[in-house]
N, CA, C and O of each residue as an XYZ file, in Angstrom:
648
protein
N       1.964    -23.055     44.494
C       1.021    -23.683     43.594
C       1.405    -23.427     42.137
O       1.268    -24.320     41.301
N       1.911    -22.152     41.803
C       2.364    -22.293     40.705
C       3.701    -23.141     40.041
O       4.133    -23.452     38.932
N       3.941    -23.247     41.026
C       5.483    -24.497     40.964
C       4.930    -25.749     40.470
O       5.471    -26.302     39.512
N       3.787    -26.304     41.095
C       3.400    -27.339     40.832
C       2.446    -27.714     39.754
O       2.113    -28.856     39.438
N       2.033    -26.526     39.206
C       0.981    -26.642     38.122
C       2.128    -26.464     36.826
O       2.128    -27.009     35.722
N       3.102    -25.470     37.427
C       4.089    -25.619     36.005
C       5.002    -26.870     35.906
O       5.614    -27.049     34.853
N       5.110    -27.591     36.748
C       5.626    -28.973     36.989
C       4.826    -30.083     36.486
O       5.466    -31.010     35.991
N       3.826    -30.156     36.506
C       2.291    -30.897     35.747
C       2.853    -30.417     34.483
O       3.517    -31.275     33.900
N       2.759    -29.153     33.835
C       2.825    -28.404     32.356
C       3.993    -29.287     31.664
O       3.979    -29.958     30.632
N       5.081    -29.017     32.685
C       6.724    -29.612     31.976
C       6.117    -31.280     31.631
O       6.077    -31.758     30.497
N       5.749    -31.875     32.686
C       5.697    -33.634     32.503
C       5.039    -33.935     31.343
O       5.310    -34.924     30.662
N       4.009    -32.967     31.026
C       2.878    -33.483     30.507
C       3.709    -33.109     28.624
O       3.450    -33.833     27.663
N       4.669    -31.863     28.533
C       5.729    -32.071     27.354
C       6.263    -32.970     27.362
O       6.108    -33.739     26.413
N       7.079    -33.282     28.347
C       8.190    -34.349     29.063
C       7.042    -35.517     27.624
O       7.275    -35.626     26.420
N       5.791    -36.220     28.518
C       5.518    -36.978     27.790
C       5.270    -37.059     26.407
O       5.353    -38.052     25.684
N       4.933    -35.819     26.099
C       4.581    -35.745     24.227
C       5.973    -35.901     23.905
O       6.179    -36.660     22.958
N       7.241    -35.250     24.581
C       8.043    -35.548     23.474
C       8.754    -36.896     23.632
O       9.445    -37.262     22.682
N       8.644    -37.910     25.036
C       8.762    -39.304     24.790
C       8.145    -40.004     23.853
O       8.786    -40.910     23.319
N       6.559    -39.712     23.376
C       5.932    -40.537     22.685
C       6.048    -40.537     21.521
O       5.624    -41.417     20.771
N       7.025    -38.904     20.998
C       7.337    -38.675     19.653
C       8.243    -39.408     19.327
O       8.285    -40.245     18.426
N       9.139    -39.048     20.202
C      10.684    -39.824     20.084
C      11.238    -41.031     20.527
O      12.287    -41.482     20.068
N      10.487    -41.645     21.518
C      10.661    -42.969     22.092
C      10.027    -44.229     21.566
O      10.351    -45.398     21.356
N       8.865    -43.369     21.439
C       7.834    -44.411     20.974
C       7.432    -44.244     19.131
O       6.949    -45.136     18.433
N       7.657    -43.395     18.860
C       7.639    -43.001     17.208
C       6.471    -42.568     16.448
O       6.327    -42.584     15.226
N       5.523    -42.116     17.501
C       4.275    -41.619     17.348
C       4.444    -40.426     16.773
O       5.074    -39.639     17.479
N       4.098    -40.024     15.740
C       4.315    -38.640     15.248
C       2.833    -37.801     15.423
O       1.675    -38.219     15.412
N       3.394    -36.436     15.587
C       2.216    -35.603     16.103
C       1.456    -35.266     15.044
O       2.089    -34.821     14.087
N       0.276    -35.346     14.929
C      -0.433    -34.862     13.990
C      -0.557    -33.124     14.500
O      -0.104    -32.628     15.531
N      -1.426    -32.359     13.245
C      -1.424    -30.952     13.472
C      -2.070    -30.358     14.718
O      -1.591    -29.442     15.385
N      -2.963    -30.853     14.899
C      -4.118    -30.457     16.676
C      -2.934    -31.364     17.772
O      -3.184    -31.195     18.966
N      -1.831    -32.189     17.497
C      -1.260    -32.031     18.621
C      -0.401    -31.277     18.513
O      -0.012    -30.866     19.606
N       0.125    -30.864     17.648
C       1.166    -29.742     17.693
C       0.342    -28.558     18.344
O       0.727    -28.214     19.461
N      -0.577    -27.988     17.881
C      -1.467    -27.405     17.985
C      -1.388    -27.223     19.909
O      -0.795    -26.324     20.505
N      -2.079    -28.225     20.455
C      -1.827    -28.742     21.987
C      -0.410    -28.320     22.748
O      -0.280    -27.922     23.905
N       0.663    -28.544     21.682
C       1.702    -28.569     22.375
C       2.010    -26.686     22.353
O       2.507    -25.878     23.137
N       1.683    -26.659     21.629
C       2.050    -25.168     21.838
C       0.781    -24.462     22.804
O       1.077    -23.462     23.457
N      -0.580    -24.986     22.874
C      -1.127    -24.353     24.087
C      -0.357    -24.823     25.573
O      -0.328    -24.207     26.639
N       0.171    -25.984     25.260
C       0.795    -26.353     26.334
C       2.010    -26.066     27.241
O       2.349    -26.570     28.312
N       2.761    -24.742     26.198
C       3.913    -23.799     25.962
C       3.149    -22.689     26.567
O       3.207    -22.508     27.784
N       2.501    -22.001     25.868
C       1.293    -20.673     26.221
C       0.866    -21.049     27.514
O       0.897    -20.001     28.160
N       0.505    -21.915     28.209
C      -0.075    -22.509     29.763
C       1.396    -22.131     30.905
O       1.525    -21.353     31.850
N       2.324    -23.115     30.238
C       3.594    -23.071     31.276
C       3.958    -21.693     31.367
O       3.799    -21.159     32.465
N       4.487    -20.910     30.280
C       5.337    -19.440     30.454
C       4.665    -18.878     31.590
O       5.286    -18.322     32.496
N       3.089    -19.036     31.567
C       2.593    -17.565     32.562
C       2.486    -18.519     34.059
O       2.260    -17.867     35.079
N       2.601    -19.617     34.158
C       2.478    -20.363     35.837
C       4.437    -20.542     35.720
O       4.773    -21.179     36.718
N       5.582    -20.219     34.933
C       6.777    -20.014     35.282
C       7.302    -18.365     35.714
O       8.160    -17.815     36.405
N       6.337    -18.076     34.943
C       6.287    -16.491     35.763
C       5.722    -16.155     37.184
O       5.996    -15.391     38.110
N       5.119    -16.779     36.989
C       4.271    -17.064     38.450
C       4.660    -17.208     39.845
O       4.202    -16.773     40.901
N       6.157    -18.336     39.367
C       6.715    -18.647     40.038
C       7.534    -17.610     40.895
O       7.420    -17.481     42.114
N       8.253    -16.997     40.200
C       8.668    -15.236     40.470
C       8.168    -14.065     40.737
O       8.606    -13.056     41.291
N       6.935    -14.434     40.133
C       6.111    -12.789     40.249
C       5.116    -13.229     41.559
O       4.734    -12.245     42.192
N       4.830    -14.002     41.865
C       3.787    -14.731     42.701
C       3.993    -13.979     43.928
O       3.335    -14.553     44.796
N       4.644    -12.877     44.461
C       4.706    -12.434     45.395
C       4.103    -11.268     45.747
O       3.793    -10.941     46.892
N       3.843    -10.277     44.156
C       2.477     -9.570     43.865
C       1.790     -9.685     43.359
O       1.980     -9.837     42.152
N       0.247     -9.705     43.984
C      -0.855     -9.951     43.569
C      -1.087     -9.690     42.093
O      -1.465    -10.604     41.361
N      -0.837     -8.275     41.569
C      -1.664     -8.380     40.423
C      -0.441     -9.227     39.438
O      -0.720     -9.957     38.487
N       0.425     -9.037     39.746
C       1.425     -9.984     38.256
C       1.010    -11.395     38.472
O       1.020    -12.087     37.453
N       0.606    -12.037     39.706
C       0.187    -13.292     40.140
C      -1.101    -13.268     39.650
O      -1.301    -14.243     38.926
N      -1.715    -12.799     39.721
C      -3.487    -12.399     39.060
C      -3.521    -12.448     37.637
O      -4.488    -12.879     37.010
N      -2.407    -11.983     37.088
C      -2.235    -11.561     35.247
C      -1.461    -13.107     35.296
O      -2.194    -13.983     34.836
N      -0.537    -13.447     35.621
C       0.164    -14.921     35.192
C      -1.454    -16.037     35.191
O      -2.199    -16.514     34.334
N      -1.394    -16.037     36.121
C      -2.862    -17.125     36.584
C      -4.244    -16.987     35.388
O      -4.859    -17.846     34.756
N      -4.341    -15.717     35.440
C      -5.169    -15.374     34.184
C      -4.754    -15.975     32.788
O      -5.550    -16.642     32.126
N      -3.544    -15.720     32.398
C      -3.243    -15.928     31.364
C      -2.908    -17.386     31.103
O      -2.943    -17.816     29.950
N      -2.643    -18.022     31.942
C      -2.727    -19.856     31.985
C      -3.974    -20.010     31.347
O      -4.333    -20.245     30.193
N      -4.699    -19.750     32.754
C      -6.666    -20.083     32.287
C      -6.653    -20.135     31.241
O      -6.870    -21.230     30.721
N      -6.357    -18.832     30.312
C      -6.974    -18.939     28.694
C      -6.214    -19.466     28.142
O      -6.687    -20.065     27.176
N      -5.024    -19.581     28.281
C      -3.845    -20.773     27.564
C      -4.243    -21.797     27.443
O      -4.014    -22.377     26.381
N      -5.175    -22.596     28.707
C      -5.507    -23.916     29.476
C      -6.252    -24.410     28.537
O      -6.033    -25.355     27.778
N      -7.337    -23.569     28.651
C      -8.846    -23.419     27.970
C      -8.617    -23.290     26.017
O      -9.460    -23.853     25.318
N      -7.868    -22.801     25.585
C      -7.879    -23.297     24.537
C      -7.239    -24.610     24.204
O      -7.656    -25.379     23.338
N      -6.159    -24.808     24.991
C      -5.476    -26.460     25.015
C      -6.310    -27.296     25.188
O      -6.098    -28.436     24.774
N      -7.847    -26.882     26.044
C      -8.657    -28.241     26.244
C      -9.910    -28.388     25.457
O     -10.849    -29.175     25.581
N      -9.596    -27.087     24.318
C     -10.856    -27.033     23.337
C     -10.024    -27.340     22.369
O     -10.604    -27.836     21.403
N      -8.865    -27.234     22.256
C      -7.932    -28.306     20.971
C      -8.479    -29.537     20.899
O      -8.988    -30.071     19.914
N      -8.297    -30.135     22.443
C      -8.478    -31.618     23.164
C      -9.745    -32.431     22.627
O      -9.925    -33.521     22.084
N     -10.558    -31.322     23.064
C     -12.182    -31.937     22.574
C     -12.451    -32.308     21.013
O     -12.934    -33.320     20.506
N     -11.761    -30.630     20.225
C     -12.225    -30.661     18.596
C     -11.549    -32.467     18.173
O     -12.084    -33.304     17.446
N      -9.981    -32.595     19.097
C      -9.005    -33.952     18.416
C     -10.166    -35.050     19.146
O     -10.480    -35.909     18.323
N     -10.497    -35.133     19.773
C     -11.660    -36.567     20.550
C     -12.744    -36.859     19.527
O     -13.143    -37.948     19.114
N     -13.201    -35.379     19.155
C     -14.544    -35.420     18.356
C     -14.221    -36.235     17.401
O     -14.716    -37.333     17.148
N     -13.207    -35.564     16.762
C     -12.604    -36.098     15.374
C     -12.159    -37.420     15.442
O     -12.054    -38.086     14.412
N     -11.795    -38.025     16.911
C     -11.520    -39.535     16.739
C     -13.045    -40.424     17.189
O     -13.110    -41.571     17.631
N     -13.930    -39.684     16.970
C     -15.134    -40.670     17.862
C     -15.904    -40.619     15.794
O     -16.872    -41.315     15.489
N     -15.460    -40.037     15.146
C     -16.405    -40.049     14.059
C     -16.367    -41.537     13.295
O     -15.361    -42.248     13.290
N     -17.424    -41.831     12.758
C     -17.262    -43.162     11.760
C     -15.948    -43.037     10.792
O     -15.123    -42.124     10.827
N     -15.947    -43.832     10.179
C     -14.973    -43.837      9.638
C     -15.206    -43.306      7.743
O     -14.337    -43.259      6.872
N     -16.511    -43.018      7.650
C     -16.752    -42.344      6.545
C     -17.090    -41.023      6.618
O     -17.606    -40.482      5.640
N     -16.844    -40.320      7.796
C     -16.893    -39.259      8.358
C     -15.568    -38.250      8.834
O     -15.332    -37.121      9.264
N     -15.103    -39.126      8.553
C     -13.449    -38.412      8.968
C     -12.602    -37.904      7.727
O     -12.101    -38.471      6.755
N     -12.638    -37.033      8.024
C     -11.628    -35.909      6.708
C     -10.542    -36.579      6.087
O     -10.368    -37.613      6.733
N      -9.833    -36.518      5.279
C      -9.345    -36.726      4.164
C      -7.943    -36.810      4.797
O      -7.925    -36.041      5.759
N      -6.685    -37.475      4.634
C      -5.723    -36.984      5.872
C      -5.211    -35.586      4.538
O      -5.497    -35.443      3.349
N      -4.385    -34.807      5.483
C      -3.838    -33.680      4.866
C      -2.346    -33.609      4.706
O      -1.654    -34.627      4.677
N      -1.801    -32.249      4.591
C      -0.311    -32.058      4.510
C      -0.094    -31.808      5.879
O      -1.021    -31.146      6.347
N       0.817    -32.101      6.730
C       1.423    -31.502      8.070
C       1.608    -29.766      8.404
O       1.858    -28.776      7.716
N       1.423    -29.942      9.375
C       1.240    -28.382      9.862
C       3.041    -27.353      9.594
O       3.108    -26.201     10.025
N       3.682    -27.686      9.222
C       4.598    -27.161      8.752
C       4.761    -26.554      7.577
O       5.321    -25.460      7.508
N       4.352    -27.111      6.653
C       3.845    -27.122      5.415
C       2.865    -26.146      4.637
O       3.021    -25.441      3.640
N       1.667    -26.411      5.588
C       0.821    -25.659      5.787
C       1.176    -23.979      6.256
O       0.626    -23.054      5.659
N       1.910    -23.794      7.106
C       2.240    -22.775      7.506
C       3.491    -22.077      6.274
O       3.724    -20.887      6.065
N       3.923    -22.900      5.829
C       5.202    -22.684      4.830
C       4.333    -22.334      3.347
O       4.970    -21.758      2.466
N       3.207    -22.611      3.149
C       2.826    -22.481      2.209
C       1.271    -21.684      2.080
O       0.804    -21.592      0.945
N       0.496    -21.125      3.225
C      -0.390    -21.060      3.414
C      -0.525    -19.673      4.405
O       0.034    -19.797      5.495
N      -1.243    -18.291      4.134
C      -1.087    -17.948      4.756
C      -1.687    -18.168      6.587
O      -2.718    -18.803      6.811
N      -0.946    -17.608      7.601
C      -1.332    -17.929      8.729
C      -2.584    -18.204      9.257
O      -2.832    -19.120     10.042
N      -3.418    -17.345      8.785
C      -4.914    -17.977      9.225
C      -5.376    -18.794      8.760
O      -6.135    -19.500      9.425
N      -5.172    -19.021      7.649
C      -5.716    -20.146      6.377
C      -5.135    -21.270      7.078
O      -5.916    -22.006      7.681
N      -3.955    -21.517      7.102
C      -3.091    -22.839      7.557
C      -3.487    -23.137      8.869
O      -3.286    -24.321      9.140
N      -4.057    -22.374      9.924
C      -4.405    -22.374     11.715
C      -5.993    -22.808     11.098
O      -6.352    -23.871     11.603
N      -6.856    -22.320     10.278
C      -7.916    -22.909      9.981
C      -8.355    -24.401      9.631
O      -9.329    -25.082      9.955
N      -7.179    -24.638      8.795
C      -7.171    -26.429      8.088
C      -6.425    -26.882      9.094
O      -6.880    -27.907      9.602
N      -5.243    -26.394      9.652
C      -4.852    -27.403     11.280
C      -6.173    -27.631     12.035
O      -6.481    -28.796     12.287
N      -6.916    -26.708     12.390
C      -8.510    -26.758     13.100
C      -9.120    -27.802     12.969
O      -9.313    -28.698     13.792
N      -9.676    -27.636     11.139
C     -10.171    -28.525     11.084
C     -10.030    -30.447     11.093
O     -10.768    -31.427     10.983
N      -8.551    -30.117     11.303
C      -8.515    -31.944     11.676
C      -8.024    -32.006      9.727
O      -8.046    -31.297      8.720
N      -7.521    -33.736     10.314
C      -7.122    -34.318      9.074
C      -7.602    -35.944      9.746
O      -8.056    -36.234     10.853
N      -7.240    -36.895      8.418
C      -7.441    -38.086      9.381
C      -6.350    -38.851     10.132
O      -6.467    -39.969     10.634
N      -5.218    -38.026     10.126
C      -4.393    -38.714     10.857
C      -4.844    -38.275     12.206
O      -4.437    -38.908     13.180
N      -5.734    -37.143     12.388
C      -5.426    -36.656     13.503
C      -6.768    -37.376     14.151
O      -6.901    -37.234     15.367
N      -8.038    -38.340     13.254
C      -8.394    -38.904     13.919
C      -8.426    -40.167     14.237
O      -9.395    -40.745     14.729
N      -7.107    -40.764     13.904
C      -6.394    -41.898     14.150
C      -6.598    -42.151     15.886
O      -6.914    -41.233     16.643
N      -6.410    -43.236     16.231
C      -6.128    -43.907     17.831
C      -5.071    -44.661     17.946
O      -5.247    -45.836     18.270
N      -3.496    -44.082     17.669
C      -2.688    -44.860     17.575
C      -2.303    -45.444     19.667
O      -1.505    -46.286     20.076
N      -2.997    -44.799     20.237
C      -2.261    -45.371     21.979
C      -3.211    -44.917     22.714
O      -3.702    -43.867     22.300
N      -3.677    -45.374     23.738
C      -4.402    -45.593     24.819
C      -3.645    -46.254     25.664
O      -2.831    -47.128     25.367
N      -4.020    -45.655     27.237
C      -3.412    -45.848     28.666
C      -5.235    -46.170     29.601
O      -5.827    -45.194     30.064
N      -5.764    -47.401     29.703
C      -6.639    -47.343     30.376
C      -7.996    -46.845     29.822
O      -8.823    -46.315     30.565
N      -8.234    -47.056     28.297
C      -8.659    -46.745     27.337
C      -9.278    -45.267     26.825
O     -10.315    -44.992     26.222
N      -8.286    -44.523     27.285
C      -8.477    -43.330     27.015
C      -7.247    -42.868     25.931
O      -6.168    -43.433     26.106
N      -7.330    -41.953     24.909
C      -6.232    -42.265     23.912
C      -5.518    -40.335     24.075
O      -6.163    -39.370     24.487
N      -4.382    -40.340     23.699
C      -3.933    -39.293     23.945
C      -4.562    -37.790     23.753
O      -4.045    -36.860     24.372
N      -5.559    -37.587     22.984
C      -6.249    -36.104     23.330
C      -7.075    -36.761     24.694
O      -7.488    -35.791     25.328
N      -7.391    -37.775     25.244
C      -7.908    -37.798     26.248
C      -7.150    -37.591     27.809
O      -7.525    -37.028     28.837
N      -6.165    -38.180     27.516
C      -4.991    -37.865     28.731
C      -4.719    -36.053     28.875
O      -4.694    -35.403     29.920
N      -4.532    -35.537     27.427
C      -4.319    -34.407     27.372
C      -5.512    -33.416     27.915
O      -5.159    -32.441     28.578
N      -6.705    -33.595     27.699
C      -8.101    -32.984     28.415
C      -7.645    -32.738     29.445
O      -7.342    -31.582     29.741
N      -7.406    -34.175     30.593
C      -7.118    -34.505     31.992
C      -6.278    -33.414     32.526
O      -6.593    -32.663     33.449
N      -4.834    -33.400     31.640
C      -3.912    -32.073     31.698
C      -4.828    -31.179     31.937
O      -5.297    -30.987     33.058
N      -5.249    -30.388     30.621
C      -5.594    -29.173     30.668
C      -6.796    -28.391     31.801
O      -6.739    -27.212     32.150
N      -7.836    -29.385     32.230
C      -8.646    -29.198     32.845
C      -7.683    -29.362     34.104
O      -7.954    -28.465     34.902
N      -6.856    -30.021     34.485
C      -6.235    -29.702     36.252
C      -5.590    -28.058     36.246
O      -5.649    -27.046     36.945
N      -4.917    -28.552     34.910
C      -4.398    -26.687     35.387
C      -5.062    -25.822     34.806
O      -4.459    -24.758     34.666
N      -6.544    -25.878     34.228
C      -7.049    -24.760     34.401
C      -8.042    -24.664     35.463
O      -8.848    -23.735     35.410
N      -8.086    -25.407     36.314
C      -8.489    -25.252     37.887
C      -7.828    -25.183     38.719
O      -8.256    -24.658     39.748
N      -6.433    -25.695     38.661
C      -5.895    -24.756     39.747
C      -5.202    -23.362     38.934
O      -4.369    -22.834     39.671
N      -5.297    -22.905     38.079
C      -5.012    -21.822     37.385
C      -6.228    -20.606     38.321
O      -6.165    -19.523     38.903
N      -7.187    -21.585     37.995
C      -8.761    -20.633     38.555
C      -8.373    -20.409     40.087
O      -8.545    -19.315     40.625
N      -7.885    -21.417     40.701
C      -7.861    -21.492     41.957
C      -6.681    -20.097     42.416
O      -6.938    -19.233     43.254
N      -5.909    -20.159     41.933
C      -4.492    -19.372     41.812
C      -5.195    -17.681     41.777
O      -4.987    -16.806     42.617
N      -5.996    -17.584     40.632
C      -6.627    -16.015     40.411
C      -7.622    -16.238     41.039
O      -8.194    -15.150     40.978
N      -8.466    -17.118     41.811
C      -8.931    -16.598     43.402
C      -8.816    -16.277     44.218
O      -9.586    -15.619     44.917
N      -7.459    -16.759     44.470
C      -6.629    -16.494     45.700
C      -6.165    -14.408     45.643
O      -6.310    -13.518     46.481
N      -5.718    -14.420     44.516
C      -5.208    -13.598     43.927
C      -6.362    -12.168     44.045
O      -6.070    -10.973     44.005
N      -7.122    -12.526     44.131
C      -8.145    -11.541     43.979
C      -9.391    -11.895     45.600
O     -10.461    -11.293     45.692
N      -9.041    -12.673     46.405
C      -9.128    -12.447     47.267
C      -8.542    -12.110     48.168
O      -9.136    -11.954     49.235
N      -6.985    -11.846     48.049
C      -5.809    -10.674     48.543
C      -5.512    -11.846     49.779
O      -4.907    -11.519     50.801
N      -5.953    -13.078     49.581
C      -5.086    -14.139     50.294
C      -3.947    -14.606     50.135
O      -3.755    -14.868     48.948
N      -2.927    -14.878     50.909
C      -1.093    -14.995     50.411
C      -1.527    -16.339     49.401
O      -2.440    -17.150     49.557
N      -0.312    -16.215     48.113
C      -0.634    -16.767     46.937
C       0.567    -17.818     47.388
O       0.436    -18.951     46.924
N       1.911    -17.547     48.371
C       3.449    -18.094     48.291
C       3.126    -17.143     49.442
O       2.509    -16.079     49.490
N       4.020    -18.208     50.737
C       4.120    -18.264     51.962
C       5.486    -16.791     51.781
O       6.039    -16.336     52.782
């Protein structure tokens, strides 16, 4: 199971970085933001993959997804909110999160990435009219249930890997 939730993790990069580079969608700061919870999610279900044979390193990997997951899908929500606002309601667009970090100290710059810009509440693509922090939710909420599912197993001392 952890094979397959870190296999979900990879596709779901796989696609951000097609849409950057294929399609020419550039990431605003809350998806960068995403992509790196989405980094923080994979490492501990690729560990998983290896360690999955004792419980507690399988218990600590699985754990540490969850909260990886869970902030990737409270990125998800703050970027939705920010695209459902009127349009005299939406922040000012800003400088890019590079920038920010280059010029700003770290909390300060993770604070104004937070708060959104208006690129970030742009709707440049929809699949079935859901627009990319919405696809991304979808992500984060599967693997942080089978993440949950994984540290149940784990802590009910049921085999995690045959």
């Amino acid at each position: 199971m952890f094979a397959g939730l870190a296999a979900l993790a990879c596709a779901m990069m796989a696609t951000a970085f097609v849409m950057q580079y294929v399609l020419q969608l550039l990431p605003c700061p809350l998806c960068i933001l995403q992509r790196i919870a989405l980094l923080l999610t994979l490492l501990p279900l690729l560990a998983g993959v290896w360690l999955g044979r004792w419980r507690i390193a399988a218990a600590g990997c699985a754990g540490l997804a969850m909260l990886a997951a869970l902030l990737g899908g409270g990125l998800a929500i703050r970027h939705l909110w920010l695209q459902q606002l009127s349009a005299e309601a939406v922040p000012e667009c800003g400088p890019g999160l590079d920038y920010l970090l280059d010029t700003l100290p770290l909390g300060e710059a993770l604070g104004m990435a937070l708060r959104g810009s208006g690129e970030c509440a742009e709707v440049a693509w929809t699949l079935y009219s859901i627009s990319i922090p919405g696809w991304t939710l979808i992500g984060f909420s599967v693997l942080l249930l089978g993440s949950a599912v994984l540290l149940g197993r784990c802590l009910r001392r049921t085999p995690v890997a045959p």
